[in-house]
N, C-alpha and C positions, 0 to 999 in steps of 0.2 A: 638719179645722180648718185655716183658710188664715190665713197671718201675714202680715203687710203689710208692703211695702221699709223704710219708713219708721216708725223708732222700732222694727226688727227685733229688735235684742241684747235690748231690754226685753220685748217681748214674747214672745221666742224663754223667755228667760229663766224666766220667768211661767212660762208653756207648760210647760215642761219640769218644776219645779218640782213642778206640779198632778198631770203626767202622774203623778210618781212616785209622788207623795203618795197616789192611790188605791189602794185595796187589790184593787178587782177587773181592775185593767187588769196584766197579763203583759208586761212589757217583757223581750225580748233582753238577756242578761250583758252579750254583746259589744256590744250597741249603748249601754246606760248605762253601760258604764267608757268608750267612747270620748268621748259626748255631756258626761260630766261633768268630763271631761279637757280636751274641746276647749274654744276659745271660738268663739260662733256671733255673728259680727258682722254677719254676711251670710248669705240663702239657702246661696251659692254654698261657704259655712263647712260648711252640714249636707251639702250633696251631696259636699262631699270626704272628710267621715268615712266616708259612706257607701261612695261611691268606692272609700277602702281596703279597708272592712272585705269587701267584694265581690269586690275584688282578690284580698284574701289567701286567700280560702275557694275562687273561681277557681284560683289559682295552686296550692292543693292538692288538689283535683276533678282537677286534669288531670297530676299527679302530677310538675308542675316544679318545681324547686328554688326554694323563699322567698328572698327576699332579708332577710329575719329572721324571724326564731319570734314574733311577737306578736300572737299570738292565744291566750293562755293558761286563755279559760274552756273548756273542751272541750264541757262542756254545752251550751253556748250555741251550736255550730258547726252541728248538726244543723236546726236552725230557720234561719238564715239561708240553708244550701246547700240549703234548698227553696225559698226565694226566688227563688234562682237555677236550680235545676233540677227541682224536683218540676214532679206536672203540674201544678198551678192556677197555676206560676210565671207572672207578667206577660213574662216572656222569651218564653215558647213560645204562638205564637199559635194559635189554637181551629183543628179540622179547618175546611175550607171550599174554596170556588173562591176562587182569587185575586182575582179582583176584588171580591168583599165583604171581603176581608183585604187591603189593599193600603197603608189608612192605617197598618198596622203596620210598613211598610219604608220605607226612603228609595228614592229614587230609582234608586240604582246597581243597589240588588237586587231590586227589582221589576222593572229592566230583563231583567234577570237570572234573575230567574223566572218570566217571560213566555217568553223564550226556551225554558225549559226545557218550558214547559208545551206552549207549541207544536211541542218534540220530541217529546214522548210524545204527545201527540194525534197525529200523523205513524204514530209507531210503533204507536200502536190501529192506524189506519187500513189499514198494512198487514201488519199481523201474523195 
């Protein structure tokens, strides 16, 4: 479902609404206390909820200090931190050669992973 810049808040709003309203669609704890919390004026409104909630489940995966506790459905952690790390996560791009995977990196790291590829090609070579 794609929302359009224009007349966003209203349609976001709709949207939202509908989503919850079905019975067969499974919405994220942590993603409807934020989205119901928030207000979404803009795209750039949903991707900062997002943002956080990302953030915080980040920030306890890698076992650093929160800058606050809020994240209080506990239930709802386990579905998000596969977003971010299980395998089908959209993070972790498919086995491959780099160069069918490349749209996946910006430019710095593909510079970057060239490099590396062309050292272990190196290292077949004379190993």
């Amino acid at each position: 479902m794609r929302l359009k810049d224009e007349n966003f808040q209203e349609e976001a709003r709709i949207t939202w609404e509908k989503l919850k309203s079905e019975n067969r669609r499974q919405i994220n704890g942590l993603v409807q206390a934020r989205l119901d919390a928030g207000q979404l004026r803009a795209k750039k409104d949903l991707v900062l909820i997002y943002t956080e909630l990302f953030r915080e489940i980040l920030v306890r995966e890698t076992n650093t200090v929160p800058e606050s506790n809020s994240l209080p459905l506990e239930a709802a952690v386990p579905a998000l931190r596969d977003v971010l790390f299980g395998s089908q996560s959209p993070t972790r791009p498919p086995d491959g050669n780099l160069a069918d995977l490349q749209f996946y990196f910006e430019e710095e790291s593909r510079v970057q992973l060239g490099k590396l590829e062309k050292e272990i090609d190196s290292w077949k070579v004379t190993s």
